[in-house]
C-alpha positions as CSV (number, residue, x, y, z in Angstrom):
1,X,44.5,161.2,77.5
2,X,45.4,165.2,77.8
3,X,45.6,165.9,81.6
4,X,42.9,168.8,80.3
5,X,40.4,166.0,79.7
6,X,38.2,166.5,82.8
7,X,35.3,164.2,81.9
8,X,34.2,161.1,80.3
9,X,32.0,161.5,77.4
10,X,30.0,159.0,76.0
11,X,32.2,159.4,72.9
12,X,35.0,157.7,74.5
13,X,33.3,154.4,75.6
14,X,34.3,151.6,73.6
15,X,31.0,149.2,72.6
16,X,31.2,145.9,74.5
17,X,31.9,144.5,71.5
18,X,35.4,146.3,71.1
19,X,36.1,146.8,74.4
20,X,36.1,143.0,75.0
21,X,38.7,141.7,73.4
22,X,41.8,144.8,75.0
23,X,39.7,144.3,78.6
24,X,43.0,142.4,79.3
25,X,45.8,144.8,77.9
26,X,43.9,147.7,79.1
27,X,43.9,146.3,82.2
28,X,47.5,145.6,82.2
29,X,48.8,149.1,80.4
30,X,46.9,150.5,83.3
31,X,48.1,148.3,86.8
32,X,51.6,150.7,86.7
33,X,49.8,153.9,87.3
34,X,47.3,152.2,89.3
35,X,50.2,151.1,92.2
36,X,51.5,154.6,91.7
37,X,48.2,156.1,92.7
38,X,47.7,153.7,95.9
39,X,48.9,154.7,98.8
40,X,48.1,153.2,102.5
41,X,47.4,155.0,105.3
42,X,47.9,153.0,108.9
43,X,46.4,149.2,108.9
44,X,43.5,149.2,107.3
45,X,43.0,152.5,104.7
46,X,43.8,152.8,101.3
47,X,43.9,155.3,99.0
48,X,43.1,155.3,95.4
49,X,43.5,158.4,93.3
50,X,41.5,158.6,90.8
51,X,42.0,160.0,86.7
52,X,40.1,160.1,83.6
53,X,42.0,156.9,83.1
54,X,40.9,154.5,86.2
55,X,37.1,156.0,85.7
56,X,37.2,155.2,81.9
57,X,38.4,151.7,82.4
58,X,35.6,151.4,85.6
59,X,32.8,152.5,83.4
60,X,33.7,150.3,80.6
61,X,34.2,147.3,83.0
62,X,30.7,148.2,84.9
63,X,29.0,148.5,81.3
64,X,30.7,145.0,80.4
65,X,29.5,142.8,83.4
66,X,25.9,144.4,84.0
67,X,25.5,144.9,80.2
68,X,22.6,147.6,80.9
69,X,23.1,149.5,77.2
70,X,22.3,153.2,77.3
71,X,20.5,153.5,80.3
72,X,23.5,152.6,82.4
73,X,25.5,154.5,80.6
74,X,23.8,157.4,82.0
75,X,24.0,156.6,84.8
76,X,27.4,155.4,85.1
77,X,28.1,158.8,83.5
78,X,26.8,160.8,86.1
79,X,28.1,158.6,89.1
80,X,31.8,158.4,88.1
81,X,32.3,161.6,86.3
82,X,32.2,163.4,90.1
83,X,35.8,161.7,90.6
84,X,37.4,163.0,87.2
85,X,40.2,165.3,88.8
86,X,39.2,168.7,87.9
87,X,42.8,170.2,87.2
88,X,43.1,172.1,90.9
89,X,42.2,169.1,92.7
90,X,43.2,165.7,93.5
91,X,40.2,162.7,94.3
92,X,40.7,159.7,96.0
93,X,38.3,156.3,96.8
94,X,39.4,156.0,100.5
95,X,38.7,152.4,101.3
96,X,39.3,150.4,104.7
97,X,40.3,147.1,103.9
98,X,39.3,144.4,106.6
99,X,39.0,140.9,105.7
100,X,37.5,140.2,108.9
101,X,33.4,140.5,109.0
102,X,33.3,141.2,112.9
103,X,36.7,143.0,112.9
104,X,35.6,145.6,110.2
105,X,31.8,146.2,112.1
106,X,33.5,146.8,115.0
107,X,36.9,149.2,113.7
108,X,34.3,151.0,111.4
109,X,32.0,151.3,114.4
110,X,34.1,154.0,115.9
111,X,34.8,155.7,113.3
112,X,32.0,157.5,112.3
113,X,32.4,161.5,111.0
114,X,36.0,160.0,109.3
115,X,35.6,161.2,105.9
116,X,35.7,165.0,107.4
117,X,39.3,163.9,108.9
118,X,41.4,163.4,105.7
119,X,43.9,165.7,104.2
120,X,46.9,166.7,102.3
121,X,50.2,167.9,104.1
122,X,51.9,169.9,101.7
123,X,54.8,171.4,103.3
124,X,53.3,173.2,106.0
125,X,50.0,173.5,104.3
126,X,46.7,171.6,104.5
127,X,43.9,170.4,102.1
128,X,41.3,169.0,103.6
129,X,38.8,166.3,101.9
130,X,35.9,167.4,100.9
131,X,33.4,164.2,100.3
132,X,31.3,163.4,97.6
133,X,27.9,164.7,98.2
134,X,26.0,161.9,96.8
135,X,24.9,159.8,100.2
136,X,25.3,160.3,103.7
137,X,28.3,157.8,104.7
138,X,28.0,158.1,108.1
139,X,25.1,156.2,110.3
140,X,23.3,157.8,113.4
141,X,25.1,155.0,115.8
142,X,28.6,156.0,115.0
143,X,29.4,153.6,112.0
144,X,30.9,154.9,109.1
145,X,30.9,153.6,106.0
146,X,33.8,151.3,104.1
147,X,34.5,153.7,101.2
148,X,34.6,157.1,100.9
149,X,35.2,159.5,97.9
150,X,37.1,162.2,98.8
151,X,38.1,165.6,96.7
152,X,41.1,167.8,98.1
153,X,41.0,171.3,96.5
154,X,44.5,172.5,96.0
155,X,45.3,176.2,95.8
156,X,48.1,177.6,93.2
157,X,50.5,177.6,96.1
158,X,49.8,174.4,97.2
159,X,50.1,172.8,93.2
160,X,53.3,174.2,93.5
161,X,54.4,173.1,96.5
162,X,53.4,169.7,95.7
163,X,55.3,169.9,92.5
164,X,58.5,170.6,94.4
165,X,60.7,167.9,95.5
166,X,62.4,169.8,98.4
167,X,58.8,169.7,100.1
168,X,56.8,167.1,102.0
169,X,53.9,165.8,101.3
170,X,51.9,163.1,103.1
171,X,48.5,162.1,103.1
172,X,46.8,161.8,106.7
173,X,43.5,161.1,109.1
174,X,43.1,163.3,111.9
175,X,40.4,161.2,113.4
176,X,41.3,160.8,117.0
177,X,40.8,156.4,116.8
178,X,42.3,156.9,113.3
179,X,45.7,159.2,113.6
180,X,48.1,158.5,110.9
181,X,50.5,160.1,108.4
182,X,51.8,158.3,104.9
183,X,54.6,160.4,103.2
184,X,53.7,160.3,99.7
185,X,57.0,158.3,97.7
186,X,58.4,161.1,94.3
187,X,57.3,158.4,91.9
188,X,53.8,158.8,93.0
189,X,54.0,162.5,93.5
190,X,55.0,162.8,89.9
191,X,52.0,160.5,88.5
192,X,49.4,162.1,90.8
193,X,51.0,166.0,89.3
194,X,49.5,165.3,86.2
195,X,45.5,165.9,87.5
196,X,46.8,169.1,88.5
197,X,46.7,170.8,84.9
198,X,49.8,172.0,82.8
C-alpha cells in the first residue's frame, strides 16, 4: 500500500470468503515487518507500531473469527482506523507483557498515569505520546491498564532527524517506577520512516 494511504476503507476488506484461504500467507508476508516494528522497552513493555498494513490484516482477522457482517465492520472501522499513522506521526500498541496474574496486578498497580510518560528521543529532541482518547486507561487506585495506544506527533525537524543515521533515536518511559530507554536498531528505523510520508 502507498505510505499516502492513511485509512482503511471498506473497499479494501477482503469478504471472509476470500480472505480465508491467504489468512496464512498474509500472515506470513506480514511477520518481517511485524518484528521490525516491535521493539521492547525494559522487562515487561512492548511496542507495536502500527501501519495501514497491521490494522488491515487485524480487521480482516477480527471480521473472520467474530463473523459480525456489516455491523462490525463499522465498527471495526472506526476503532482501528484512529492507529492508521497519519504521515507526521508515528502510533504504537504499548503493551506490558506479564505472564504472571499476581505479578502483572501488582507491577501495573503502580503504574498508573504511564501512558502520559512515553516518548521519542530523536537526537536531542522529544515527542511525547499522546493516547488515544477512546477510554480512560487509568483507574482511581493507581492501576493502569495493560495496553495503551499511543500517537507521537513528529514535527518536520524531527522526521528529518529520524530519517538521519548520524542521529539517535530511542524510544523511552519517563515514569519514575518505569525509567527506561530502547535505542531504536537502523532496520527498524527504516521500516517505521515509511508512516512518515514521502
Amino acid at each position: 500500500m502507498p505510505a499516502a494511504q492513511h485509512k482503511v476503507t471498506r473497499d479494501d476488506i477482503l469478504p471472509i470468503e476470500a480472505f480465508a484461504p491467504q489468512r496464512k500467507a498474509r500472515r506470513a508476508a506480514l511477520l518481517p515487518v511485524k518484528r521490525l516494528r516491535r521493539v521492547d522497552l525494559g522487562p515487561y513493555c512492548t511496542f507495536y507500531f502500527e501501519s495501514f498494513e497491521t490494522i488491515l490484516f487485524q480487521i480482516q482477522e477480527m471480521l473472520l473469527v467474530e463473523k459480525g457482517g456489516e455491523e462490525q465492520l463499522a465498527d471495526e472501522l472506526a476503532a482501528y482506523n484512529p492507529l492508521v499513522p497519519q504521515g507526521s506521526e508515528l502510533v504504537a500498541t504499548v503493551m506490558f507483557e506479564i505472564d504472571d496474574d499476581l505479578r502483572r496486578a501488582q507491577i501495573l498497580g503502580r503504574l498508573g498515569g504511564v501512558d502520559d510518560q512515553f516518548f521519542i528521543q530523536i537526537g536531542e529532541a522529544r515527542a511525547t505520546g499522546v493516547p488515544e482518547g477512546d477510554i480512560e486507561r487509568n483507574r482511581a487506585d493507581g492501576k493502569t491498564s495493560s495496553v495503551h495506544f499511543l500517537h507521537f506527533p513528529l514535527t518536520p525537524t524531527q522526521v528529518a532527524g529520524f530519517r538521519d543515521p548520524a542521529t539517535t533515536v530511542m524510544i523511552g518511559c519517563a515514569h519514575p517506577l518505569y525509567s527506561h530507554l530502547s535505542v531504536l536498531q537502523p532496520d527498524s528505523r527504516a521500516e517505521l520512516a515509511k508512516d512518515l510520508g514521502g
